[in-house]
C-alpha positions in Angstrom: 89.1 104.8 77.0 86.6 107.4 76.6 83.6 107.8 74.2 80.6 105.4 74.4 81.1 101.7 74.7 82.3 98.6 76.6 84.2 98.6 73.4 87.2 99.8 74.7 90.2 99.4 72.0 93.1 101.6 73.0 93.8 104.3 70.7 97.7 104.7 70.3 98.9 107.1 68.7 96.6 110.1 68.3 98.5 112.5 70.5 95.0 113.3 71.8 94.8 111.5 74.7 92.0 108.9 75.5 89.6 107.7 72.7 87.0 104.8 73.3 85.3 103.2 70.6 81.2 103.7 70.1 79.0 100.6 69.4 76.6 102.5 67.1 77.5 101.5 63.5 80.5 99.2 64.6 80.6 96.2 62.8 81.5 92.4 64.2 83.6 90.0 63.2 82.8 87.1 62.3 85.5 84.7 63.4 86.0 84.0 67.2 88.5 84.7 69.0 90.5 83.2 71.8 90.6 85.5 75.1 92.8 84.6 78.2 92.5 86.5 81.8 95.1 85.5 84.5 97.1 87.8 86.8 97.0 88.2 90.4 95.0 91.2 90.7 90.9 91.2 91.0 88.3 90.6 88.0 89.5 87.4 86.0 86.3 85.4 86.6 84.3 88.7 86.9 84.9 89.6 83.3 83.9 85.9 82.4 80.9 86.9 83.9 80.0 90.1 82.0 80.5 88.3 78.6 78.1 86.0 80.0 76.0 88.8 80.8 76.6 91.0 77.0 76.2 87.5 75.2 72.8 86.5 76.8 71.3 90.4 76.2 72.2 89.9 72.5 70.1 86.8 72.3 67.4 88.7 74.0 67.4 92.1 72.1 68.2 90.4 68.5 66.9 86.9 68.5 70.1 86.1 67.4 71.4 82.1 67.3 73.7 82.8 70.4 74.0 80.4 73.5 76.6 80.5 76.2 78.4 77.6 78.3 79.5 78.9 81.3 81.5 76.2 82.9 83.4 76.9 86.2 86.5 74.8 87.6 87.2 74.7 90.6 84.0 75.8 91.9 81.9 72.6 92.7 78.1 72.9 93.6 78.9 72.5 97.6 79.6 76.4 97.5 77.3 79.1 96.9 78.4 81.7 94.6 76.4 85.1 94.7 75.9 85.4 90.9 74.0 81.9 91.3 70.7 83.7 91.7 71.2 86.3 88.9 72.0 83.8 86.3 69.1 81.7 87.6 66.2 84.3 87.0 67.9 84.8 83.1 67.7 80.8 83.0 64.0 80.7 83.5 63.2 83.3 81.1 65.6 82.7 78.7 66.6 79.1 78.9 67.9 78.7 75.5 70.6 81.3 75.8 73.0 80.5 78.7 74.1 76.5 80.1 76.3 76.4 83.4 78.1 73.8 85.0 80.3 73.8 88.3 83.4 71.1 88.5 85.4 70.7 91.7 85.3 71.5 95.0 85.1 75.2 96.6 88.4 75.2 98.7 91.8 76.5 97.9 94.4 73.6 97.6 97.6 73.6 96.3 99.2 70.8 93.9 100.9 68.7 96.5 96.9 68.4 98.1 95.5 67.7 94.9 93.3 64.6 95.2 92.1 62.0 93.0 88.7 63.9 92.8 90.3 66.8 91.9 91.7 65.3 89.2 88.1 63.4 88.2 86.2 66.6 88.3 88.6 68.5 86.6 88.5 66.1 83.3 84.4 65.7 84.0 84.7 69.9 83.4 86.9 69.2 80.5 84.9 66.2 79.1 82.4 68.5 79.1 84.0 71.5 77.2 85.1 69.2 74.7 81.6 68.2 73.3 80.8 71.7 74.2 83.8 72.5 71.8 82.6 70.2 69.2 78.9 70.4 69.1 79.7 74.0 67.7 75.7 75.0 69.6 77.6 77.5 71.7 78.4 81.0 70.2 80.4 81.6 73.5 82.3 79.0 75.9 83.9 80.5 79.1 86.2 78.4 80.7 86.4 79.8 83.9 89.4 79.1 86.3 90.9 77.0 83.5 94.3 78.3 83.9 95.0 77.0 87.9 93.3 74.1 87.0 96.5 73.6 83.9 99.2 75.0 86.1 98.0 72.9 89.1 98.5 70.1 86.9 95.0 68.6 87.1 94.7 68.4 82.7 97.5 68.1 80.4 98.2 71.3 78.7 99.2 70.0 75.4 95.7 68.4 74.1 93.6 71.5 75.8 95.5 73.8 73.5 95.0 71.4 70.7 91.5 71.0 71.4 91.2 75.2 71.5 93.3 75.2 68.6 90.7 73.5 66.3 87.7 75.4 68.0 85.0 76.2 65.6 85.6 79.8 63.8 82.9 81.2 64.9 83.0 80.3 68.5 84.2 82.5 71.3 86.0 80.8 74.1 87.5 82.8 77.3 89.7 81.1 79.6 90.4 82.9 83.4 92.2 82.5 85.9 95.9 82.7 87.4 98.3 80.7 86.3 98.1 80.4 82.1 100.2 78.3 80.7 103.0 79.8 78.5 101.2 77.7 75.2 98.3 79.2 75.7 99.1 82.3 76.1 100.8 81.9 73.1 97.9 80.8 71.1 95.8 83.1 72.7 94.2 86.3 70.6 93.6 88.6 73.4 95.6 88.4 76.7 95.0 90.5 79.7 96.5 90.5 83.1 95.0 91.7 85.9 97.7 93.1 87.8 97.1 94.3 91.7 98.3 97.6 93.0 98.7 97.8 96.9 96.5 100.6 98.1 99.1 103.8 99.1 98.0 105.2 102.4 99.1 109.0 103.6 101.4 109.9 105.5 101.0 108.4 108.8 97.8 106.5 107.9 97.5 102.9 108.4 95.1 100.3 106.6 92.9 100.0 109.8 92.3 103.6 109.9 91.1 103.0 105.8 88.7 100.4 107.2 87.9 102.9 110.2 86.9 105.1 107.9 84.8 103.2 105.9 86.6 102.9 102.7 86.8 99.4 102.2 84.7 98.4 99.4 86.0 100.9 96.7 87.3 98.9 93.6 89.2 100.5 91.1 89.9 98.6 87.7 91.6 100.3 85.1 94.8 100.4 82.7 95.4 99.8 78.8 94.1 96.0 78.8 90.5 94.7 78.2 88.1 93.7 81.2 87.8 96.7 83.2 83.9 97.7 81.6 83.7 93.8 81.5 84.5 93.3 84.9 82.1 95.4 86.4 79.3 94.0 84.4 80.5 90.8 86.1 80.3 92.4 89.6 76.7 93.7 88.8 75.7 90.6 88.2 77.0 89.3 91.5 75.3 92.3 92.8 72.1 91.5 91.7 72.2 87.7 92.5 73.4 88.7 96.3 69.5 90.8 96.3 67.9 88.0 94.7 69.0 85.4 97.0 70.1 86.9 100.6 69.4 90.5 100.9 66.3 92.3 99.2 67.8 95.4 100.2 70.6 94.7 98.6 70.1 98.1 95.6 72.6 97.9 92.4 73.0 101.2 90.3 74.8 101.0 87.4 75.9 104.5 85.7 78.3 105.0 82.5 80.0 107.5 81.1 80.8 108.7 77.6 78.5 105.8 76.5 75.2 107.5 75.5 72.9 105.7 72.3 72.2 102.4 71.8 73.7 99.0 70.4 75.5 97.9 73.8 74.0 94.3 74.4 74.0 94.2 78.1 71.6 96.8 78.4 68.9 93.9 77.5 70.0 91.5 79.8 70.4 94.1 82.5 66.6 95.2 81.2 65.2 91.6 82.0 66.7 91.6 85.3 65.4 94.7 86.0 61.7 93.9 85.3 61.7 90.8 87.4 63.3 92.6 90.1 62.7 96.2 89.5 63.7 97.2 93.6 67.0 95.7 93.2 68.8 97.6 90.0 68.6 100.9 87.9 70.4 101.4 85.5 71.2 104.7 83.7 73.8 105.8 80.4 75.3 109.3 79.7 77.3 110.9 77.0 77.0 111.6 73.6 77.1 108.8 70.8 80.3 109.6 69.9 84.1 109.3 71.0 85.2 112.4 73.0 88.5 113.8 72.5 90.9 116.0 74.8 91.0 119.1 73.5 87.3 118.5 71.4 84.9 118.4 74.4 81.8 119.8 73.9 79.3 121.7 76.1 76.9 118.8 75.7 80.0 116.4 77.4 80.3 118.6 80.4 76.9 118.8 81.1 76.6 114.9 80.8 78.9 114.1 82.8 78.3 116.5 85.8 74.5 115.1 85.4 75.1 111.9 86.1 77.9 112.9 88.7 74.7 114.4 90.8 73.2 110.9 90.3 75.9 109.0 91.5 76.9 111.2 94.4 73.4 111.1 96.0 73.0 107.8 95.6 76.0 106.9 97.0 75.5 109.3 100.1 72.0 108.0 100.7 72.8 104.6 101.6 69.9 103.2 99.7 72.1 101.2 97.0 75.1 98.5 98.8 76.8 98.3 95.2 77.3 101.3 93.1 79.2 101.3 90.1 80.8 104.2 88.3 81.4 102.7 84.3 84.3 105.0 82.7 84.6 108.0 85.7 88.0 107.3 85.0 88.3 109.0 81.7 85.7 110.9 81.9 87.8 112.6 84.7 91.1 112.5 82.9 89.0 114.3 80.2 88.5 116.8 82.7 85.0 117.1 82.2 84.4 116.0 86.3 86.9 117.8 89.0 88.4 115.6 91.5 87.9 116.6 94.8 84.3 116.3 94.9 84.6 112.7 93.9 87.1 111.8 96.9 85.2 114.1 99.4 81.8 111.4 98.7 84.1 108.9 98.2 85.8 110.0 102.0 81.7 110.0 103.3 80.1 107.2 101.8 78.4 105.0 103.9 80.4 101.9 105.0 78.3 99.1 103.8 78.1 100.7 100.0 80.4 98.9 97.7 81.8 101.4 95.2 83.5 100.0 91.9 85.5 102.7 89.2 86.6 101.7 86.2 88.0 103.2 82.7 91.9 104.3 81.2 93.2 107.2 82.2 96.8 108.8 81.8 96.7 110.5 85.3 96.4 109.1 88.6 93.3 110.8 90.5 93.5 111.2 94.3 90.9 108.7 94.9 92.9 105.9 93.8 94.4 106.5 96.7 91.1 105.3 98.6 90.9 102.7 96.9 90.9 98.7 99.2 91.2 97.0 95.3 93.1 98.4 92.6 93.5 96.0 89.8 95.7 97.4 86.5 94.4 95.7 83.4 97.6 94.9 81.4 97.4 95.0 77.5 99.8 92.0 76.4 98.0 90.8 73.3 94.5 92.1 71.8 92.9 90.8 68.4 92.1 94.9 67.7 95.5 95.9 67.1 95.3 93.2 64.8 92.3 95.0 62.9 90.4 92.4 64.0 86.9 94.2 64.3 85.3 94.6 68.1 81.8 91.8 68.3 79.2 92.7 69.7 77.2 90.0 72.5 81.3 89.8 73.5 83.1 93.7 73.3 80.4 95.7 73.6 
């Protein structure tokens, strides 16, 4: 989806290629909406974590009654969690907007290892996000890593989705994780899968000659489904917690594409993070304020895009930032307003300790997908905007 916004709605139908939705001048809904992430591939509890991150920068910029839960199966206190840090500093300075809680313990099990504190932590989560549920002081709930927690057996299926069935209308609630149940999917408004994609090496190439080469760490997240955007607002905030807590040198630039103005609520939470910490992230927007269309581009679009192309490719050959992420080079590529090569010749050079993460749609496959050590195809099964259901912002966009 190109054009300005995290408020990605696929555009069918158009015959012009790739569209993405602006925020300026959109308008929310008012009813929440059920969201579910599963699929094997990479960004489930990522995209969790950039709603969490949208939803706390609307509170900030618009003193607006919003408040997050962010509770987390499967992911007991005993482990430390890089975003920890990130969502810590927002805590202190804005304590009323964002409440988290961790159930269970860190390690992988399967169902035939499940123990009786399993079970106990996983109804203490789910105790939890029923008075949560009911309290209706929560805008947005995120039930992260719900879904194993269901197909692992450790809740009963049938009275979550009756609780989340009689949810408050107002209320957001996002459920991650592999593993959804079939009923909840079902009563789900918006389902995504994350789908992987094994990496496809050239001819004669091997994956240790990738790692040789230093191209581990280049995430890809796109397709027709919501969470790419999401997702790596999730990883920035990982980012950003990973400088705060273990490595001041630990730099996070975040650059987008085709999403010039204002109205996009993460910029404010991004903004506060940024002023308590302002060597660890930058943070810069390009575009117009518009949606650009194949076949409609304008000077001003070329010229925007190749600026902050210049931007991103010396700060990725410098070494000074260890997480760089590219918001919408996808389409902004498949709009063929950047050329290719010189995106997989840096790509080919960067620095091996630089963490590079692409996302957007796009109806061609670029060559430097091929680099790519995560690939992770957003799949479109169910979304509330094809519905007419309008895009919110603190959630969308």
């Amino acid at each position: 989806m190109p054009g300005p916004s995290s408020t990605q709605t696929p555009q069918r139908g158009t015959g012009r290629g790739i569209g993405i939705r602006t925020a300026a001048g959109s308008e929310e809904r008012e009813h929440g909406q059920l969201h579910v992430y599963d699929g094997d591939g990479k960004g489930k509890s990522q995209a969790a974590l950039g709603v969490v991150l949208r939803t706390i920068g609307l509170g900030i910029c618009e003193q607006k009654r919003t408040r997050v839960l962010l509770l987390r199966f499967l992911k007991g206190p005993g482990r430390s969690y890089d975003e920890d840090s990130a969502i810590e500093a927002l805590q202190q300075g804005f304590p009323h907007l964002i409440d988290q809680v961790r159930t269970g313990r860190g390690d992988f099990f399967t169902a035939a290892e499940a123990s009786r504190f399993d079970r106990q932590e996983a109804q203490r989560g789910w105790d939890i996000a029923k008075g949560a549920i009911a309290s209706n002081l929560y805008s947005v709930v995120v039930l992260d890593e719900i879904n194993p927690v269901l197909d692992l057996g450790l809740l009963e299926t049938e009275e979550v989705v009756r609780t989340l069935s009689a949810k408050p209308a107002g209320m957001e609630v996002i459920c991650t994780g592999r593993g959804a149940p079939a009923q909840l999917v079902q009563l789900a408004d918006l389902h995504s899968e994350m789908r992987a994609h094994r990496r496809r090496l050239p001819d004669g190439a091997v994956d240790s000659q990738i790692s040789v080469a230093g191209l581990d760490g280049i995430e890809i997240y796109t397709g027709e489904g919501k969470g790419k955007s999401t997702s790596a607002l999730g990883k920035a905030l990982q980012a950003i917690g990973r400088g705060i807590s273990q490595d001041k040198s630990h730099r996070v630039l975040i650059l987008q594409w085709l999403k010039g103005g204002s109205g996009y609520t993460e910029d404010a939470a991004i903004a506060a993070l940024r002023e308590s910490y302002p060597h660890l992230v930058d943070h810069l927007r390009s575009g117009r304020d518009a949606i650009v269309w194949r076949g409609q581009q304008q000077p001003i679009d070329y010229v925007e895009a190749e600026r902050a192309w210049e931007i991103a490719r010396a700060a990725i050959a410098s070494g000074l930032y260890k997480t760089v992420i590219l918001d919408e080079l996808n389409p902004t590529v498949d709009l063929e307003l950047l050329p290719v090569e010189p995106i997989v010749q840096t790509l080919l050079r960067k620095p091996a300790e630089t963490e590079v993460i692409i996302t957007g749609r796009c109806k061609s496959r670029p060559a430097y997908f091929d680099l790519a050590s995560v690939h992770s195809e957003m799949v479109c099964h169910k979304h509330y905007a094809e519905r007419g259901v309008d895009l919110k912002r603190g959630v969308d966009y």
